[in-house]
C-alpha distance (Angstrom), angle and dihedral (degrees) to the residues before:
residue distance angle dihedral
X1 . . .
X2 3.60 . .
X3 3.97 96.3 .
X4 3.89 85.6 51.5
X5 3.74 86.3 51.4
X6 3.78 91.7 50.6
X7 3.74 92.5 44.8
X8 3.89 92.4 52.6
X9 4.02 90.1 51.3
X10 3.64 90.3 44.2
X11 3.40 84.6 55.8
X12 3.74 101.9 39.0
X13 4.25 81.7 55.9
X14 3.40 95.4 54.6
X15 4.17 99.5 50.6
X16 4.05 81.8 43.0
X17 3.89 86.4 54.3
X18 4.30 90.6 49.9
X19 3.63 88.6 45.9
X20 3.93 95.9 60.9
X21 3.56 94.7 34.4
X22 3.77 87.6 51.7
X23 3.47 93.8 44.3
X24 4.10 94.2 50.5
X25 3.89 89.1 50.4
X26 4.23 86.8 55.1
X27 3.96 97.3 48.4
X28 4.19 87.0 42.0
X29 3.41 85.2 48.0
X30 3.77 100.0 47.8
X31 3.92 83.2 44.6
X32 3.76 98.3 58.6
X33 3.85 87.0 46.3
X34 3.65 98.0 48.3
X35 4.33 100.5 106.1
X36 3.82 95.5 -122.1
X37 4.10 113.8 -131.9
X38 3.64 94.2 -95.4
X39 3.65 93.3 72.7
X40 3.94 87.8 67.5
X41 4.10 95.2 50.3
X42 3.58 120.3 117.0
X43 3.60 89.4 -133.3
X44 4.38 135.0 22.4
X45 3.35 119.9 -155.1
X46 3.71 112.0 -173.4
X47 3.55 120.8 -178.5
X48 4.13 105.7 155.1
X49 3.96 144.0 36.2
X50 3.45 95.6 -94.6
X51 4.02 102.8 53.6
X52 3.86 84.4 45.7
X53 3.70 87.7 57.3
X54 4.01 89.1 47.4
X55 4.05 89.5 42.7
X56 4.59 80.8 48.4
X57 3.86 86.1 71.2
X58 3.61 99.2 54.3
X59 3.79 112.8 104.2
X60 3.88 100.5 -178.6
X61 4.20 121.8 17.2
X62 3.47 125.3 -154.5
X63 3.67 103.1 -159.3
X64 3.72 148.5 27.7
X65 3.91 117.5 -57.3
X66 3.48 126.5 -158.7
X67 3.96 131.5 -170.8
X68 3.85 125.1 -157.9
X69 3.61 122.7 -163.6
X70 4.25 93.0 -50.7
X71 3.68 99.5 -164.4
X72 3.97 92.6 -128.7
X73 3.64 142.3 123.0
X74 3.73 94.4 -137.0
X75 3.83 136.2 24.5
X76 3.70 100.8 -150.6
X77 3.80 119.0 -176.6
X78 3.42 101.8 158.2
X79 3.67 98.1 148.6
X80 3.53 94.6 51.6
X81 3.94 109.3 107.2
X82 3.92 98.9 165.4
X83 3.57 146.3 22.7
X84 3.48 123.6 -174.2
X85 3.84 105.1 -174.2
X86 3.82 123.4 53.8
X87 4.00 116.7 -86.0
X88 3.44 125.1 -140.9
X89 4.06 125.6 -162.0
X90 3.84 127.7 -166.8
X91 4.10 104.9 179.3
X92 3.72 125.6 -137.0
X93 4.00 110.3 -138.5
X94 3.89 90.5 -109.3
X95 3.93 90.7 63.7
X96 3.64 113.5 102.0
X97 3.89 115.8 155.3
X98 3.95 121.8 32.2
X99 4.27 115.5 -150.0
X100 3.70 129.4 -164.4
X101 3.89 101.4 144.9
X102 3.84 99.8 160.0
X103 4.04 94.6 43.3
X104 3.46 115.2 127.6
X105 4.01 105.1 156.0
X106 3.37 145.4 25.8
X107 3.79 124.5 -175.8
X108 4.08 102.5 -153.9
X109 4.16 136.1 16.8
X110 3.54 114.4 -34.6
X111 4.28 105.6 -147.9
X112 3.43 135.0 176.5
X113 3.90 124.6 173.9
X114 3.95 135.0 156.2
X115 3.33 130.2 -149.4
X116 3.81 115.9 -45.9
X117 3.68 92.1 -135.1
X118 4.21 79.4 67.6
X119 3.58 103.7 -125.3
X120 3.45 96.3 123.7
X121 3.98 116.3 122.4
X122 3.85 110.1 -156.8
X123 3.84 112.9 133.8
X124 3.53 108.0 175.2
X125 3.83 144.2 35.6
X126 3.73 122.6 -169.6
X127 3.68 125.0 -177.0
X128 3.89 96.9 144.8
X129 4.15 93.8 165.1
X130 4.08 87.1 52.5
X131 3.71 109.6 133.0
X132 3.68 114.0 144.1
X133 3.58 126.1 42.7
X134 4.08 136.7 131.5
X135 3.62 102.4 -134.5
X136 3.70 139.2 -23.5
X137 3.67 129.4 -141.2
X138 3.74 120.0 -171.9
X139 4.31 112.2 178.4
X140 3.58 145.1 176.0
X141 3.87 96.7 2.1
X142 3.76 104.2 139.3
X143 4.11 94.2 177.5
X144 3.88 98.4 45.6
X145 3.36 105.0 124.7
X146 3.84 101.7 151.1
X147 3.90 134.7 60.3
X148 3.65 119.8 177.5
X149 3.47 113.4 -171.7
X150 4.15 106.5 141.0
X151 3.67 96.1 168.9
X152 3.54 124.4 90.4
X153 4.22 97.2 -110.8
X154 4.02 111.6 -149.9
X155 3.89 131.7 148.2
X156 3.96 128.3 -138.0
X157 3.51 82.4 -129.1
X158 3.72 143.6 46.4
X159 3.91 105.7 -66.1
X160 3.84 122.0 -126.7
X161 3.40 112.9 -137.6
X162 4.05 146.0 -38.1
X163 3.95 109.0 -143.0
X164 4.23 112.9 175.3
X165 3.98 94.1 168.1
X166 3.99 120.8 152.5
X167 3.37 105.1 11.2
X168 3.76 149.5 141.4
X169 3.87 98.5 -137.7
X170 3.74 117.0 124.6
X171 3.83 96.5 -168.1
X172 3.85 139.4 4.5
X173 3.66 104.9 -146.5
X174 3.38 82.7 119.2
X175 3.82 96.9 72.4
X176 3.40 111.7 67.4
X177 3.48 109.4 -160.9
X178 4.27 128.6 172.8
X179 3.53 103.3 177.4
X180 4.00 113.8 167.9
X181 3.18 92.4 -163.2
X182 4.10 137.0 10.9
X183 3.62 134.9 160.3
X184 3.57 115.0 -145.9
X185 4.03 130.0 19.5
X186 3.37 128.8 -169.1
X187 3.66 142.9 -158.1
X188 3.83 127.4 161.5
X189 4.00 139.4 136.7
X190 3.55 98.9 12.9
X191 3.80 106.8 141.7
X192 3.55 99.9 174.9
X193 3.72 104.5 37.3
X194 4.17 106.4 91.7
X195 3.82 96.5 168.9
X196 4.02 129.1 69.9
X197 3.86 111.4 -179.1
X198 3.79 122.5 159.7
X199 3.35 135.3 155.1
X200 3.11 108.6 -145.7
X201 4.25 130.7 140.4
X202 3.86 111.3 -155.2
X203 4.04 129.3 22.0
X204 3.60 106.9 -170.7
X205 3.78 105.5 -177.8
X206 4.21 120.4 20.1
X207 3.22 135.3 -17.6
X208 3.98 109.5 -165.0
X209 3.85 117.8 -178.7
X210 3.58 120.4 -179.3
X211 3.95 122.9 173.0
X212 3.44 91.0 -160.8
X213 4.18 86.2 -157.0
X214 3.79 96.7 -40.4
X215 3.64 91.8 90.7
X216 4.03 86.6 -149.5
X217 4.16 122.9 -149.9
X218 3.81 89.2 -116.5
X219 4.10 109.7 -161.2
X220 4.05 131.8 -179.8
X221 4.23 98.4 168.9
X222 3.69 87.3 171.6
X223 3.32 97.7 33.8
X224 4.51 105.1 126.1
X225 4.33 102.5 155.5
X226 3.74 126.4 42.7
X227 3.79 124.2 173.6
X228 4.01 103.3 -157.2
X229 3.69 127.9 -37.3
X230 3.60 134.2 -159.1
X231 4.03 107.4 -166.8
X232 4.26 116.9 -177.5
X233 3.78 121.7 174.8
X234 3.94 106.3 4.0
X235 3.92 119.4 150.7
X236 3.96 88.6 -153.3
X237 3.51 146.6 11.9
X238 3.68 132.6 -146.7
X239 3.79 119.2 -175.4
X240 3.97 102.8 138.1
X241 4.20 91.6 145.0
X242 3.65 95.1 43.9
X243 3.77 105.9 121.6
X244 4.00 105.8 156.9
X245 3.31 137.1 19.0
X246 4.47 124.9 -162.7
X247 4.05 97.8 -160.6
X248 3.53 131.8 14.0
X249 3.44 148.0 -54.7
X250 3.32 138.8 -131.5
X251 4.18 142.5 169.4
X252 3.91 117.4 -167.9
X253 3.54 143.7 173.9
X254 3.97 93.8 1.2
X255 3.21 99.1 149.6
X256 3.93 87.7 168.0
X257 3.77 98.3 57.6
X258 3.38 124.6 109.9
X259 3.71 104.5 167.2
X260 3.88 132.2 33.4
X261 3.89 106.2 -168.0
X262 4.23 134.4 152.4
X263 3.38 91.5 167.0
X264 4.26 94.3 -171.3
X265 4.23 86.5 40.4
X266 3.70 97.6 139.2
X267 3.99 112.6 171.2
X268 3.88 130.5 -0.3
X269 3.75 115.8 -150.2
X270 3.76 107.4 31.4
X271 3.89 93.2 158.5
X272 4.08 106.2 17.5
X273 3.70 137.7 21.1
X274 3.71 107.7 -85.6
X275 3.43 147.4 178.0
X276 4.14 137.0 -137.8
X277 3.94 103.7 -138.5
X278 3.73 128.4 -177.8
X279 3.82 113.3 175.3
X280 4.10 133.3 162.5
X281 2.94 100.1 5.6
X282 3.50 110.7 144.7
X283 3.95 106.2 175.6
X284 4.01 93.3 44.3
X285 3.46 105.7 119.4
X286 4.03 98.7 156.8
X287 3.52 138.3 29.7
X288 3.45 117.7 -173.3
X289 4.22 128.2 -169.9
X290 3.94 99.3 150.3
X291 3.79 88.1 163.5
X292 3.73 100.9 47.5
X293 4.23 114.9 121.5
X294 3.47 105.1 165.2
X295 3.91 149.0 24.9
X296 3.66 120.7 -165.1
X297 3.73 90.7 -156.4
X298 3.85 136.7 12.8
X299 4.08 139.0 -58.4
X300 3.37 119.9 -115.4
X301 3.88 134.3 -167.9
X302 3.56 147.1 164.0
X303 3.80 149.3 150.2
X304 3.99 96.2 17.1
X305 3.59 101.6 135.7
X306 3.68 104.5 178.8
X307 3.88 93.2 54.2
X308 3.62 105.2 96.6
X309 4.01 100.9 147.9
X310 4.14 111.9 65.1
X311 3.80 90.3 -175.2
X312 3.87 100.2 111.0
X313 3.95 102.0 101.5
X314 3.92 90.7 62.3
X315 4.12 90.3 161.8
X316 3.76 100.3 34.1
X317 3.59 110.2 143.5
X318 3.40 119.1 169.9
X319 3.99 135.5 20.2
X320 3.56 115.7 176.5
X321 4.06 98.3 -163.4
X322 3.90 130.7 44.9
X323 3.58 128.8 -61.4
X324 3.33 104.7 -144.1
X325 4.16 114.1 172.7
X326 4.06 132.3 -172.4
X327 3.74 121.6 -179.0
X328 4.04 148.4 60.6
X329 3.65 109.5 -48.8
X330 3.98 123.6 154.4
X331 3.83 92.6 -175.3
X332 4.18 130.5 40.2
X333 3.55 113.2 178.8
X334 3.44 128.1 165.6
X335 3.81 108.0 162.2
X336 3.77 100.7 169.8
X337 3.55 100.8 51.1
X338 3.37 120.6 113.6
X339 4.15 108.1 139.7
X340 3.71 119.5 55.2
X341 3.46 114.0 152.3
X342 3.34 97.0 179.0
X343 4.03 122.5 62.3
X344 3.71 128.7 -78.9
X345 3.89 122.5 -136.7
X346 3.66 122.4 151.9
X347 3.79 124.6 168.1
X348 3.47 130.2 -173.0
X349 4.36 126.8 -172.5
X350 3.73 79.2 -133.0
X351 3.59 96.6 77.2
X352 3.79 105.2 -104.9
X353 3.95 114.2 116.2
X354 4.00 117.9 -173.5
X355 3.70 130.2 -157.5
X356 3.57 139.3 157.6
X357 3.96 96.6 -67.8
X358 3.38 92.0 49.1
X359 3.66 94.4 51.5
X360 3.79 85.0 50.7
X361 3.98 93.1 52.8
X362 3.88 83.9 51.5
X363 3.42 96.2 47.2
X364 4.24 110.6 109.8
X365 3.85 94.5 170.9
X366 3.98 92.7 103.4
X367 3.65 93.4 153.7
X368 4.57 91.3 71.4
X369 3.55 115.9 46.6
X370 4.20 118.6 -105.2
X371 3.40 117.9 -102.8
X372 4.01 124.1 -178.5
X373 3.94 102.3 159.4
X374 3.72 115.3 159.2
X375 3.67 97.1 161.9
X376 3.80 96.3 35.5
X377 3.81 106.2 -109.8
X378 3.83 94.6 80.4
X379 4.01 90.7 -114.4
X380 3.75 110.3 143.1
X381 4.10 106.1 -134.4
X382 3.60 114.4 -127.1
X383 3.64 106.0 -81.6
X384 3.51 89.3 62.6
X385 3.66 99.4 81.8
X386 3.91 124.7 154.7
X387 3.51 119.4 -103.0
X388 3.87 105.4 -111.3
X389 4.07 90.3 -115.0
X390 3.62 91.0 74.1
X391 3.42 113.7 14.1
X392 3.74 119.2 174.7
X393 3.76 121.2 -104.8
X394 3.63 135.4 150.8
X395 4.03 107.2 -107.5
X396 3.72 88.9 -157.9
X397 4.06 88.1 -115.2
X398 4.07 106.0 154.4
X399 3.68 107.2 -119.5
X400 3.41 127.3 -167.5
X401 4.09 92.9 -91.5
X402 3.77 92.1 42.6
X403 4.01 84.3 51.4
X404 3.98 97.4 55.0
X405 3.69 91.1 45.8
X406 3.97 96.3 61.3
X407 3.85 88.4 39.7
X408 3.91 86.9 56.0
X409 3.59 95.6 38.9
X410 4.17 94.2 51.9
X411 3.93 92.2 50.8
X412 3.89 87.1 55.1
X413 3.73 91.7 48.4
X414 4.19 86.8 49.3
X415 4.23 100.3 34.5
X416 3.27 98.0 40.4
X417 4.52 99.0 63.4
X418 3.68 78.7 39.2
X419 3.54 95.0 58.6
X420 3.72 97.8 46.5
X421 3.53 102.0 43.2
X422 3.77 87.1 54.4
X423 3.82 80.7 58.6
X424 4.17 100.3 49.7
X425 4.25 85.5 46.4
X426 4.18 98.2 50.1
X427 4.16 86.2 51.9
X428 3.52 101.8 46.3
X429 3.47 88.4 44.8
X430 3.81 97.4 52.2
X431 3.83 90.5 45.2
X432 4.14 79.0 56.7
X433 3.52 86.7 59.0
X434 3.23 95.6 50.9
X435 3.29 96.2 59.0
X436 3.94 104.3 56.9
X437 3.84 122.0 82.0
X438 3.48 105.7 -81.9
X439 3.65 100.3 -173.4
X440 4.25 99.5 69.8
X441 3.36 110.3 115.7
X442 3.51 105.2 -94.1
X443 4.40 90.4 67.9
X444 3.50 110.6 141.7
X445 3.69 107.8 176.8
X446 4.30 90.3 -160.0
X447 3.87 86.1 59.8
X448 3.85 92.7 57.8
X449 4.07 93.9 36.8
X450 3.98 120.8 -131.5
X451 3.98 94.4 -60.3
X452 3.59 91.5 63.2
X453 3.59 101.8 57.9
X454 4.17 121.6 144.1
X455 3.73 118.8 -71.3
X456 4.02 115.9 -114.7
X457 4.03 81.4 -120.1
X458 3.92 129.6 104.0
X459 3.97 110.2 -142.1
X460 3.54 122.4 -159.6
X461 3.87 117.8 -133.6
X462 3.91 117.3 -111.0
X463 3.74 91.7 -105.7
X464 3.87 96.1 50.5
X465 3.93 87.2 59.2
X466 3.99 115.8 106.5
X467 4.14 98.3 15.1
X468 3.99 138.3 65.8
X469 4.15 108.8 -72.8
X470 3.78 121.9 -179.2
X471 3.77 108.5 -158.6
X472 4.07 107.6 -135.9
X473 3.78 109.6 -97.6
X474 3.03 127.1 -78.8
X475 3.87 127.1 -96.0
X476 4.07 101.0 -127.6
X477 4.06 94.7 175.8
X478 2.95 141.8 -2.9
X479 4.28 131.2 -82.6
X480 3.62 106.6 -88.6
X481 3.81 123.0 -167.1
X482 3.78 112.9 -88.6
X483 3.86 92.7 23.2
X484 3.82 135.8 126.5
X485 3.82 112.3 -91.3
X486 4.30 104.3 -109.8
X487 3.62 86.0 -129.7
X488 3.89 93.3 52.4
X489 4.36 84.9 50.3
X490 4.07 83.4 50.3
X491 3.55 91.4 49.5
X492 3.96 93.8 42.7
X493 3.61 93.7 47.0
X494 3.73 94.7 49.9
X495 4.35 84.7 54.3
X496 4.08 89.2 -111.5
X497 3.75 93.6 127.7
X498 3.76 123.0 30.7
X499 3.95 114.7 -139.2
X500 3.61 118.3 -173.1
X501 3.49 93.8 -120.1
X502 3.81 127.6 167.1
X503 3.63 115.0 -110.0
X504 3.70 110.1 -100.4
X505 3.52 94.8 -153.7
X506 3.22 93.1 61.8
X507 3.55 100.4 55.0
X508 3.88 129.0 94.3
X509 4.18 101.1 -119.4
X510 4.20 102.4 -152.7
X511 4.12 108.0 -143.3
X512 4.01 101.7 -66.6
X513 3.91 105.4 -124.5
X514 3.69 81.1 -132.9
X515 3.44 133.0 90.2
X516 3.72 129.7 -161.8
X517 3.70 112.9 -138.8
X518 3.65 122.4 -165.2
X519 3.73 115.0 -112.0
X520 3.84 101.0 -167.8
X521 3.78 90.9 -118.6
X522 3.90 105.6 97.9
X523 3.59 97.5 -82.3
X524 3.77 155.7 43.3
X525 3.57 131.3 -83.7
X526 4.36 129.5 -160.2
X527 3.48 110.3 -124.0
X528 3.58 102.0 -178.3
X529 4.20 110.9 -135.4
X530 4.04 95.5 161.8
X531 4.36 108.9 -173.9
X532 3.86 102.5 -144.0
X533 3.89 82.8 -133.9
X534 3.71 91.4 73.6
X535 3.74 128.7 121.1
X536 3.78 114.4 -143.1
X537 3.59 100.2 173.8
X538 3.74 127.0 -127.0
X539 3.68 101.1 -117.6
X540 3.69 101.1 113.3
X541 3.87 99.1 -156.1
X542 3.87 87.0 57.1
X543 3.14 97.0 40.5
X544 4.24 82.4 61.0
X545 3.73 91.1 40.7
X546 3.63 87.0 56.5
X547 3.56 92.5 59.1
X548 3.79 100.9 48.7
X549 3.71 88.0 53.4
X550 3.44 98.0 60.8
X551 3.52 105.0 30.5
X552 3.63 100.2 41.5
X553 3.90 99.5 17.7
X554 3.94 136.9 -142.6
X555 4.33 99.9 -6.2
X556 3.55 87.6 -162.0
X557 3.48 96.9 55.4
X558 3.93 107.7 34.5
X559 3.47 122.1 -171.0
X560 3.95 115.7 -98.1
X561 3.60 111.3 -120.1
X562 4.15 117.6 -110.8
X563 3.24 111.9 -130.6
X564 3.99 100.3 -140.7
């Protein structure tokens, strides 16, 4: 009994023993998975071992995170499945291998650089669950040999920039990156790398490719918009999408190049004036834009010596700056050119030297009119003189211009007599008019207009002339209602009708309130100045008399008419 006892406590000591052990192992556990507070800062510095062990446990950061110079042999963030601020890296020497296996996203620039003195030591970078990211910048790492980045890499929107600049890679096939859209790539002081694929569809800023003595195999298959691009020290070039291009373009110091060709190139300079140039390049022995219309800006090239034939731009139309050409060709033929506002000087060691007239010779467009106008008046200077074959003269054939200016020219020559004869006939005639007696009885003053209004002058008719004439009276004011009819005073004053009247003689006249003031013109004129203290008198007959008197004066004496 007591052994069985023993046995069962023995027992009961040893499941008590599991239980805590298994208990510690689930709170350590929960511990290490617990996402420490430094995952939710807006920014994580990390400096040494230990806060890169703390940042390690993070599964999802909020913020930016930035690593100086962590004196480690590798940067491990394994856990780490997204970022959501931009992450910047600056390697110690020690660090040779960087680790984010579980990283799918990051929400800004991802950058890592070593020291720009180049000692830094880091040889490989794997992020092989990468797929989102706006723009990666890898810098000063001498020893990088190794990018794995499986994924296919895009961005929902717009990406930043690519930059690949000082290191040891010797390919990228590794990075994997579908951009849509990006605005600036970068290439430069990559020794090693002898390869340059990307697939990417629109480059909206720069794209600056330097070989840096690798002469790299540069390819963009699916490449269709490029701003400008600057391209040094390539060994081929692989543009078979391109279609437009906003800036310029130009190919130096290629020494490896044989062939220059965008065969669906369309226009150069959409946005900015531009230029074509194609300089030092001493292998080129073709370049090839069949497709090309239009160059907002000028062509530009030198020191090419393998490029004899300049017949690649066979439907070039239009370049709105110079073309202005230095090297060894044995054929120049542009045969769509016909606008170049700019000037047009090519020389070749060969012999052959191009300007304007030439180009005009050349020209086989005949359906658009020939323009070569490097001062903007489409004069040819001096040196441009036509080759005595076909020299330019002026056949005397009536164009269409030389038509409208002899039909404009005639119609002066007729109008114009017309016009001012019409002039000479409307003044003599109103001077006519002038002339006649305007004051018979038939005057209208709107059939003679407002020049050819009544003189200030009384004229006698012809029958009046040589005998006594009394002009009919006067008409002082006008009819007023209750009035004598004027001709009725005519007739009375003349004795035709005989009023009773009472003599005015006779009658006592009280002080008229008013007084006649001398005008200065031969006779009198009423201005009324009545005194409210003045008597009238109520007799209406007198009251009438009154009137007559003064406003018509004495009717037994009337006046005797002046003859003027």
């Amino acid at each position: 009994m007591f052994r069985i006892l023993l046995s069962t406590a023995l027992t009961c000591r040893c499941l008590l023993s599991l239980l805590a052990l298994l208990l510690l192992n689930i709170t350590n556990t929960s511990a290490a998975t617990a996402e420490p507070e430094l995952c939710d800062s807006s920014r994580i510095d990390i400096t040494t071992p230990d806060q890169l062990a703390v940042l390690a446990n993070c599964t999802d950061v909020t913020g930016d995170v930035y690593l100086q110079k962590v004196n480690t042999v590798e940067i491990n963030l394994n856990r780490l499945k997204a970022i959501h601020g931009m992450v910047q890296i600056y390697l110690a020497d020690s660090t040779l291998r960087f680790s984010a296996q579980n990283l799918t996203t990051i929400g800004g620039l991802f950058m890592m650089a070593g020291g720009l003195d180049g000692s830094s030591n880091l040889k490989e970078i794997s992020m092989p669950k990468l797929k989102s990211v706006p723009g990666l910048d890898l810098t000063w790492m001498p020893n990088l040999r190794d990018l794995r980045f499986p994924s296919r890499i895009n961005n929902p929107q717009p990406a930043i920039r690519l930059t690949i600049m000082n290191t040891g890679l010797e390919s990228i096939k590794g990075l994997n990156i579908d951009y849509s859209s990006i605005q600036q790539v970068y290439f430069g002081a990559n020794p090693n790398l002898t390869d340059i694929t990307l697939n990417l569809k629109n480059i909206t800023v720069n794209l600056d490719l330097d070989g840096a003595g690798a002469k790299p195999n540069v390819s963009f298959p699916q490449l269709e918009y490029l701003n400008t691009a600057n391209i040094h020290d390539v060994g081929n070039l692989d543009f078979r999408k391109l279609e437009s291009m906003g800036g310029a373009l130009g190919v130096y110091d290629s020494s490896n190049l044989t062939t220059l060709e965008m065969p669906l190139l369309r226009q150069i300079g959409t946005k900015t004036l531009s230029v074509l140039a194609v300089a030092n390049n001493t292998g080129l022995e073709n370049v090839l834009f069949p497709s090309l219309r239009q160059i907002t800006g000028g062509i530009s090239a030198d020191n090419n010596k393998r490029w004899k034939r300049l017949d690649g731009f066979p439907n070039l139309m239009l370049v709105t700056d110079d073309i202005d050409m230095n090297g060894f060709f044995t054929l120049i033929d542009f045969p769509m050119l016909y606008n170049l506002t700019g000037k047009f000087e090519i020389t070749s060691a060969s012999g052959l030297s191009y300007d304007c007239t030439d180009l005009e010779r050349k020209n086989t467009n005949t359906s658009k009119p020939f323009l070569c106008d490097p001062y903007g008046q489409n004069v040819f200077r001096a040196a441009d003189i036509p080759p005595p074959e076909s020299p330019k003269s002026d056949k005397g054939d009536l164009t269409g211009p030389k038509i409208t200016g002899i039909a404009i020219g005639c119609l002066a020559c007729v109008v114009g007599p017309l016009i001012l004869l019409r002039f000479i006939i409307g003044r003599r005639k109103k001077a006519r008019l002038r002339e006649k007696d305007v004051y018979n009885h038939n005057f209208n003053p709107i059939d003679w207009g407002s020049r050819s209004l009544p003189s200030s002058r009384a004229e006698l008719p012809p029958h009046a002339i040589g005998e006594r004439y009394e002009l009919p009276a006067a008409k002082m004011r006008q009819e007023l209602p209750g009035d004598l009819p004027l001709h009725e005073l005519d007739e009375i004053a003349a004795g035709s009708i005989h009023r009773k009247t009472p003599e005015v003689s006779t009658l006592q006249v009280p002080d008229s309130p008013i007084e006649r003031v001398p005008t200065g013109r031969g006779f009198e004129s009423d201005v009324s100045r009545l005194d409210s203290d003045v008597d009238i008198g109520s007799d209406d007959d007198d009251e009438y008399a009154d009137s007559i008197v003064h406003a018509y004066g004495d009717m037994d004496h009337p006046p005797v008419p002046r003859l003027p």
